[in-house]
C-alpha positions in Angstrom: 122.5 112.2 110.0 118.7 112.2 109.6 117.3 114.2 112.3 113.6 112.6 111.9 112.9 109.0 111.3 112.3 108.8 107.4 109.4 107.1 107.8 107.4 109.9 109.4 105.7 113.5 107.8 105.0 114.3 104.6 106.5 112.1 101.6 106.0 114.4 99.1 105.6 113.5 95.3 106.2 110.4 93.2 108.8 110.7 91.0 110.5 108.4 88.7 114.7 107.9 89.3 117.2 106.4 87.3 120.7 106.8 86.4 121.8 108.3 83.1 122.2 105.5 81.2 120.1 103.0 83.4 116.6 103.6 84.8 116.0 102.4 88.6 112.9 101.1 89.0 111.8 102.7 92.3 109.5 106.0 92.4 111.2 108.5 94.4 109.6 110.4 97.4 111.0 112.8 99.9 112.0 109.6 101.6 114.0 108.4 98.3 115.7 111.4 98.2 116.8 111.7 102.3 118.3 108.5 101.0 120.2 109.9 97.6 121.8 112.8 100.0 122.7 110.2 102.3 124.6 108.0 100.1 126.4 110.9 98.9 125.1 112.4 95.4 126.8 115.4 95.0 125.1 117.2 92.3 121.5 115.3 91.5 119.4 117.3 88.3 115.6 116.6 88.3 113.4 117.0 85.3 110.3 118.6 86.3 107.1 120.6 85.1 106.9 122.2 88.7 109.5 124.2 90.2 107.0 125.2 93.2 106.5 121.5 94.4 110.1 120.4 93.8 110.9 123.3 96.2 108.4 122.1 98.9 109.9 118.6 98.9 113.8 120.2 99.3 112.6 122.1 101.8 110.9 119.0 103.2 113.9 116.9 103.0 116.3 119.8 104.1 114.1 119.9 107.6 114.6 116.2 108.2 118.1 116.3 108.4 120.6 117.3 110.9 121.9 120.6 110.7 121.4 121.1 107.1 119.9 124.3 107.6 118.1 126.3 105.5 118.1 125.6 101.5 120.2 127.9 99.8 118.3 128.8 96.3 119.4 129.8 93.4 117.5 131.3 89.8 118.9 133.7 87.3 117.0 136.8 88.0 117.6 137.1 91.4 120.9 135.2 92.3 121.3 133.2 95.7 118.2 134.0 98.5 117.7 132.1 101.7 114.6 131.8 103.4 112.9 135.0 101.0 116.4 137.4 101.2 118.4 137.9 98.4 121.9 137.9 98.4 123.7 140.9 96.2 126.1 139.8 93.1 125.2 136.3 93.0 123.5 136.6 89.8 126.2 134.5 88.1 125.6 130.9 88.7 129.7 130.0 88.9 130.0 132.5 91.2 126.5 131.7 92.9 127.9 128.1 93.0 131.1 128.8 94.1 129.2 131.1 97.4 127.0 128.6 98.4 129.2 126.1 99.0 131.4 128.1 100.9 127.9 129.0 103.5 129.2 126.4 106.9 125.0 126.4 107.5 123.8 125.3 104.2 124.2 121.8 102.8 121.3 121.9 100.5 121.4 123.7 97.4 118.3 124.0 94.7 119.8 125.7 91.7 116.7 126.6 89.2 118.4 127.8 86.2 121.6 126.2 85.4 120.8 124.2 82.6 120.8 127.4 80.7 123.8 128.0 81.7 126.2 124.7 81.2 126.6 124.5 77.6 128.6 127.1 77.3 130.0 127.3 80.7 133.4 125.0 80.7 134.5 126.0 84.2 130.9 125.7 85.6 130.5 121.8 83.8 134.3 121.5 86.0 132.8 122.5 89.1 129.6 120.3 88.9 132.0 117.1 88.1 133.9 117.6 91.0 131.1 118.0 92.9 129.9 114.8 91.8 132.8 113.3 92.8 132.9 114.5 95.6 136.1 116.3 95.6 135.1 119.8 96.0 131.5 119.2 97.5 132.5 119.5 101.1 129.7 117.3 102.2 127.0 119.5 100.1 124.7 118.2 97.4 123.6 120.6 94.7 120.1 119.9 93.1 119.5 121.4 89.5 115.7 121.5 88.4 115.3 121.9 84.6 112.5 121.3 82.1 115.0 118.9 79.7 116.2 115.2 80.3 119.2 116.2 77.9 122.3 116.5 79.8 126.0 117.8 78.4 128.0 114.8 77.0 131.1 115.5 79.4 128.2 115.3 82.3 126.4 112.2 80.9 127.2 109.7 83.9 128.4 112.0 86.7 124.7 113.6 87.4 122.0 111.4 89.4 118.4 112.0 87.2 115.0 112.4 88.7 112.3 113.3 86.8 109.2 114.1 89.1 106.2 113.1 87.7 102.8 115.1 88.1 100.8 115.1 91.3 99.4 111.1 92.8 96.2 110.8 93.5 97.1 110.8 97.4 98.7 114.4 96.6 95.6 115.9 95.3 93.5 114.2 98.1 95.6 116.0 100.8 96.3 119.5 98.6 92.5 119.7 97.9 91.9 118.9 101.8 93.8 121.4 102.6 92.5 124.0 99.7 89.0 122.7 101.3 90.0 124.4 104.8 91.0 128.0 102.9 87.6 128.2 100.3 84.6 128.2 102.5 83.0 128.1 98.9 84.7 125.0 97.7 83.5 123.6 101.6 79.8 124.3 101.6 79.8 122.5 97.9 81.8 119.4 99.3 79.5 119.1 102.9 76.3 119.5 100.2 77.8 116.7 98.2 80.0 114.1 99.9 81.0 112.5 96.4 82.0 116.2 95.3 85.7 115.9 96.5 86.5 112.1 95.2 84.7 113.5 91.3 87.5 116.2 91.8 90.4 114.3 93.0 89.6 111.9 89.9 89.3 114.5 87.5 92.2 116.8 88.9 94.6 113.5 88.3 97.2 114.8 85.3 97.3 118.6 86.5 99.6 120.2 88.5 98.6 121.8 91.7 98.8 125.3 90.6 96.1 125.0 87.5 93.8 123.1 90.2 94.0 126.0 92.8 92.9 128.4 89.7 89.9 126.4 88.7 88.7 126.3 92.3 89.5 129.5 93.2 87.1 130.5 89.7 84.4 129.1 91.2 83.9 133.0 93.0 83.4 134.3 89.8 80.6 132.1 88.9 76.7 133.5 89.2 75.5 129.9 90.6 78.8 127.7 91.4 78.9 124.2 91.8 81.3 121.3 91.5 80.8 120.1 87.7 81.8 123.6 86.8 85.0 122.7 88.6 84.9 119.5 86.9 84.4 121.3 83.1 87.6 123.3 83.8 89.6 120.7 85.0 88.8 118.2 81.5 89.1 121.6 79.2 92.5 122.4 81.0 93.6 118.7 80.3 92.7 118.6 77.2 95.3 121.8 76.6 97.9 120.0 78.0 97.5 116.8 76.1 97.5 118.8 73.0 100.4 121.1 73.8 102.0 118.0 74.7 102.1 117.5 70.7 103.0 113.4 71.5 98.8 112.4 72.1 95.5 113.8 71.6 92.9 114.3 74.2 89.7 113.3 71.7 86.4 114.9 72.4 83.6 112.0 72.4 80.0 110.9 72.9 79.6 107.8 70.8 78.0 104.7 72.7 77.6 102.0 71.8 74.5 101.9 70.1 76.0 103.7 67.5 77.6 100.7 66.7 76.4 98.8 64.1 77.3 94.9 64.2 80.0 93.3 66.5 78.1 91.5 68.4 81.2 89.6 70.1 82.7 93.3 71.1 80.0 94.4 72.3 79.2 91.0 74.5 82.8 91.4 76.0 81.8 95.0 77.0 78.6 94.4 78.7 80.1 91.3 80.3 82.8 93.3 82.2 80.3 95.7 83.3 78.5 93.3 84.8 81.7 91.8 86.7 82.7 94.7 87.7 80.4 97.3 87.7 80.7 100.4 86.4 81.7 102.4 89.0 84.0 100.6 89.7 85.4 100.8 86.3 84.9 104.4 85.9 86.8 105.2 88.8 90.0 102.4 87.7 89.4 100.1 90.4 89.0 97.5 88.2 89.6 98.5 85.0 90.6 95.8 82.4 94.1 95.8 80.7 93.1 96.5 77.1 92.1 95.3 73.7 93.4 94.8 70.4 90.7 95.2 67.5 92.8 94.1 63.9 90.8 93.6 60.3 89.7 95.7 57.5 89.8 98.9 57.2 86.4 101.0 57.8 84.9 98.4 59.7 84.6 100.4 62.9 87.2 99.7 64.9 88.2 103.8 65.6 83.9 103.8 66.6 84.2 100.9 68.7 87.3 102.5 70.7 85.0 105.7 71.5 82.5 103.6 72.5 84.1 102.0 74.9 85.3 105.4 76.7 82.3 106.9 76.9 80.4 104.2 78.0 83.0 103.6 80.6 82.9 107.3 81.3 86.9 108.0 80.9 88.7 110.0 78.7 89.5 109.3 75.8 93.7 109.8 74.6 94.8 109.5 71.3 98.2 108.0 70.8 100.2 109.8 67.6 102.8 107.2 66.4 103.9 108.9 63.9 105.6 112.0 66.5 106.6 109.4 68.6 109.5 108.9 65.9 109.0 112.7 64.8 112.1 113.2 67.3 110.9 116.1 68.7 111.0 115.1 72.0 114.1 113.2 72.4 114.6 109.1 70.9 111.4 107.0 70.0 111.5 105.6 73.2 111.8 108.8 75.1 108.7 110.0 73.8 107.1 106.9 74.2 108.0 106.9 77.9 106.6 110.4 78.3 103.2 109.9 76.7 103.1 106.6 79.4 103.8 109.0 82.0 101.3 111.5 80.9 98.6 108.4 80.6 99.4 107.4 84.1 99.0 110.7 85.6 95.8 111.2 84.0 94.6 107.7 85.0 92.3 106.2 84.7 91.6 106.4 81.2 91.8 104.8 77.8 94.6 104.9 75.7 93.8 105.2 72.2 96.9 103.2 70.3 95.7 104.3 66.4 97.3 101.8 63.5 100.3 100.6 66.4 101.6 98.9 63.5 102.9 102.3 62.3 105.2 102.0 65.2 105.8 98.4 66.1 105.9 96.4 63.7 107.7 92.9 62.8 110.2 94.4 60.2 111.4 97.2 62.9 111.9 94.4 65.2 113.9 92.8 63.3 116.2 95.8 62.4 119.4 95.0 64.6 119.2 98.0 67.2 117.0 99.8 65.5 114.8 102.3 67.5 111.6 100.5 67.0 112.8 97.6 68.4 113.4 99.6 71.6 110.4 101.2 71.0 108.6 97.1 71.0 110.6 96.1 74.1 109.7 99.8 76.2 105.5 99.0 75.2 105.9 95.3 76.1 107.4 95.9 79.5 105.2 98.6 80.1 102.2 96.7 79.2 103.4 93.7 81.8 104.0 95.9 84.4 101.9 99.5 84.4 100.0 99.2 87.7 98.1 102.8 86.7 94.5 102.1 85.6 95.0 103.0 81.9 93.1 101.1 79.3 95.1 100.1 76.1 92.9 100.4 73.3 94.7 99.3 70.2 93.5 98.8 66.7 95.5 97.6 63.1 95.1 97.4 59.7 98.1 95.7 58.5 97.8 92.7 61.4 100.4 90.7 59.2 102.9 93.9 60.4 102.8 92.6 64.3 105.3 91.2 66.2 104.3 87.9 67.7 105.5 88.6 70.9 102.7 91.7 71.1 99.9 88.8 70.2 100.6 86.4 72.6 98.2 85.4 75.6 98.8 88.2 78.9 99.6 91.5 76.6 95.6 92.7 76.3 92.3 90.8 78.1 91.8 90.0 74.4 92.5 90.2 70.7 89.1 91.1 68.3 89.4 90.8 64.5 86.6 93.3 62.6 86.0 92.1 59.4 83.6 92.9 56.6 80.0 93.0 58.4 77.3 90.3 57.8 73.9 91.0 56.8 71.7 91.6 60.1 75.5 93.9 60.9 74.8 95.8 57.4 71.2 96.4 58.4 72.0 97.9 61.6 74.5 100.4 60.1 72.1 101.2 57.9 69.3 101.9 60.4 71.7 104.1 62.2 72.8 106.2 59.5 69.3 106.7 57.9 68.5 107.9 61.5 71.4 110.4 61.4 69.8 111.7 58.4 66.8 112.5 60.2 64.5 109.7 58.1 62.6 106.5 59.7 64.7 103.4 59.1 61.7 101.7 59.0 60.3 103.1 55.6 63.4 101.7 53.6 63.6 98.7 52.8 66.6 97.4 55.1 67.1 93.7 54.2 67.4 94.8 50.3 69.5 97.7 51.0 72.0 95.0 53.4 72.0 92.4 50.5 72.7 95.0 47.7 75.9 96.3 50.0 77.6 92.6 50.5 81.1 92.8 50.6 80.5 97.0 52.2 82.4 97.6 54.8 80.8 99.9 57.6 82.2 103.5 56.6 80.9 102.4 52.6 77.7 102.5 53.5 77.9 105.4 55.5 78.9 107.4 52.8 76.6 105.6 50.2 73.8 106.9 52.9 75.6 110.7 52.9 75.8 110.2 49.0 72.0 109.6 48.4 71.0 112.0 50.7 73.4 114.8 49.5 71.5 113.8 45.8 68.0 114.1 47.3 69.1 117.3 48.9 70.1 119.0 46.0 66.9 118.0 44.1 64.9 119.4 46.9 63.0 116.1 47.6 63.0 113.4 50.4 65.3 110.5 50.6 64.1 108.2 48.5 65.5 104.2 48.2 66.6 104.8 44.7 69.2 107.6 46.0 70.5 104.4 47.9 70.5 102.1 45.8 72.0 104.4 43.0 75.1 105.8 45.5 75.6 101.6 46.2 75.4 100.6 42.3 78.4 103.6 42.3 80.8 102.8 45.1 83.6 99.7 44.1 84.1 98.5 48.0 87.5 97.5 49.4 86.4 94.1 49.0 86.8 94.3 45.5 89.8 96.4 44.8 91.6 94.7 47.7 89.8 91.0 47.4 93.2 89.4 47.8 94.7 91.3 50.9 91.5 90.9 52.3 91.4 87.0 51.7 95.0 87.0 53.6 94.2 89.2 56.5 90.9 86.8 57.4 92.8 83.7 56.9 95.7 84.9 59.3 93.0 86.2 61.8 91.3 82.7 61.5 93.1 81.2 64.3 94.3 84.1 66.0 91.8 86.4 66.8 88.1 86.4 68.0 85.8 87.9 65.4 84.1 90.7 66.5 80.8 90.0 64.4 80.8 86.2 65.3 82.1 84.8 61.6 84.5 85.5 58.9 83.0 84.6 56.3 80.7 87.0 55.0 
């Protein structure tokens, strides 16, 4: 049946396959889908953000086999075409359906639109089930592209589901090779810099192919063009989608980590893996580490520490939103989980901001019989065991006492950090960074009173006892003087003091469990 050996040409996209009702664990080429036709689907629907690339690999896989001719195509404005000519009255898709199948030369169909259609379409939803069974298909396969996983409940089980995922990094390599060929602009900047093309394959990873043609071909319209400006569009163009996406957050960010004040231990473990590895080789997610977990007290600089990280490894920096994960706008928990994975993979390698996980998995959701955040636990855990994409986990807590044990053990991140209440050289340092902010010397204050006066202060305190004075000073029209400190600290009652007792529990749990990030608990 297959004309060409299926392990030669052009494989075409990854995508990710599974039954309705039960994922496979394979991602599907052009090769994976010579073999769906050949077992016999009858009607496959694939979920994808590209109706241009799904149309190249059909056309692909309709070219390997014998005598399927040319794909018949099918979208609502135009009706039926074949190779570019229309074909008149076919604008309704039972009737369009009903056409193609009867064409001897045509044993592909791509229909673009249906999925608009089916709802309310009883005797189109009867000729697609008979077509899956094989009844009425007369040795044809029909292949529905659509933007939605949700399928009719009188289809659920007779469809094969594809979703193809966004463009590999192989993909962009050869679409930017051959983009390369057609710019003679995009050319003379890659021979001038041999690292150019690499830099954009890295950055390109998450966008479809059409957006990166665009930001090339803008390069003409640019007085003195060069490859970061390529670079800029691609990142501002991400970050759209990762905020249209509404699930995560693509955070803009220059902290390092001398903006970091205390956690000494965190900041050991990051300097150690640069040395390991080097980071080029991080930046690029050859070897990027698995991820972190950073529990303790609130304000203590575990949201800083995260951004640190990022840009200091150079990657991008993706917020996780917890909260619309369960929002339900984009299908079950788990579903929109399993999307913002995707979308983290694609954009690889990067960090993946997890914000207060405990709003989603927690120990009392696992516990809940069936309950959507125990499939929401079980879909992270695997994922965490088995991503092979270079994507950092970053995860931080507040409530630790909320998380599941199996999320703690050994093997799920490189490492679990607790950040408690800084010490005194800790206190200090914040200090010294703030008063810097502020655009004063550190070193006419009086740091070791000011860190003794704010025992018990948790980082983000004395940042705004800092903004507080200076705010004070401001208004009076005078410098920043120690007494605005001092009288901004006598007026703050830290968490230490209105939550004593939580605070008490969360260090005794972490005891054991956790490495401190400042090097002690106690304070």
């Amino acid at each position: 049946m297959l004309d060409k050996g299926e392990g030669g040409g052009y494989d075409g996209p990854h995508v990710t396959s599974g039954e309705h009702g039960g994922e496979m664990a394979e991602n599907l080429n052009a090769q994976e889908l010579l073999r769906q036709i050949s077992s016999g689907a009858g009607v496959i629907y694939v979920v994808t953000s590209s109706e241009r690339r799904l149309e190249q690999m059909v056309g692909t896989c309709a070219s390997r086999i014998r005598d399927a001719g040319t794909p018949l195509i099918w979208n609502c404005a135009d009706g039926l075409s074949r190779d570019g000519v229309l074909i008149p009255d076919t604008g309704d898709p039972l009737t369009a359906l009903t056409l193609a199948l009867e064409q001897p030369d045509a044993r592909i169909l791509l229909f673009k639109d249906l999925p608009c259609f089916w709802n309310d379409n009883p005797r189109l939803v009867r000729r697609l089930k008979e077509l899956a069974s094989g009844s009425r298909g007369r040795g044809k396969v029909v292949i529905i592209s659509g933007d939605d996983s949700r399928i009719p409940e009188t289809l659920r089980g007779e469809l094969l589901l594809l979703t193809q995922g966004l463009p590999t990094r192989e993909e962009i390599t050869s679409f930017l090779g051959q983009l390369r060929e057609r710019e003679p602009l995009l050319n003379g900047l890659c021979a001038a810099d041999p690292e150019l093309l690499p830099r954009l394959v890295l950055a390109a990873q998450g966008v479809e192919l059409a957006p990166l043609e665009r930001a090339i071909r803008l390069l003409r319209l640019s007085r003195a063009p060069d490859g970061g400006d390529v670079i800029r569009a691609l990142f501002s163009l991400k970050r759209k989608i990762i905020g249209d996406s509404g699930i995560m957050e693509f955070v803009e960010n220059d902290v390092d980590a001398s903006q970091v004040g205390g956690m000494e231990n965190l900041k050991q473990w990051l300097l150690r893996r640069e040395k390991a590895y080097g980071l080029a080789a991080i930046g690029s997610g050859k070897s990027l580490p698995k991820g972190i977990l950073i529990m303790g007290v609130a304000g203590c600089g575990k949201s800083l520490f995260v951004k640190a990280v990022a840009a200091q490894w150079r990657l991008p920096l993706i917020r996780l939103d917890m909260s619309s994960v369960y929002g339900g706008l984009y299908g079950s928990p788990e579903a929109s989980l399993q999307l913002a994975f995707r979308r983290a993979e694609a954009i690889a390698p990067c960090v993946l901001w997890i914000d207060e996980i405990e709003a989603g998995i927690s120990s009392q959701g696992f516990k809940s019989e069936g309950g959507s955040a125990s499939r929401v636990l079980g879909s992270f855990l695997t994922w965490m065991q088995e991503k092979k994409a270079p994507v950092f986990v970053a995860a931080t807590a507040n409530a630790i006492e909320l998380l599941p044990a199996e999320l703690l053990r050994k093997g799920r991140f490189d490492e679990l950090f607790y950040a408690g209440l800084p010490d005194g050289p800790g206190r200090e340092e914040i200090f010294r960074i703030h008063l810097a902010r502020q655009g004063v010397s550190p070193s006419t204050y009086d740091l070791p009173l000011l860190a003794g006066s704010t025992r018990g202060f948790s980082g983000a305190e004395i940042e705004q006892a800092v903004l507080a004075g200076s705010f004070d000073a401001l208004s009076e029209g005078r410098p920043l003087a120690r007494q605005d400190l001092m009288a901004a600290v006598s007026r703050t009652v830290p968490l230490s003091v209105t939550m004593a007792d939580q605070i008490k529990k969360i260090e005794a749990w972490a005891f054991k469990r956790a490495v401190p990030a400042s090097g002690k608990f106690n304070q």
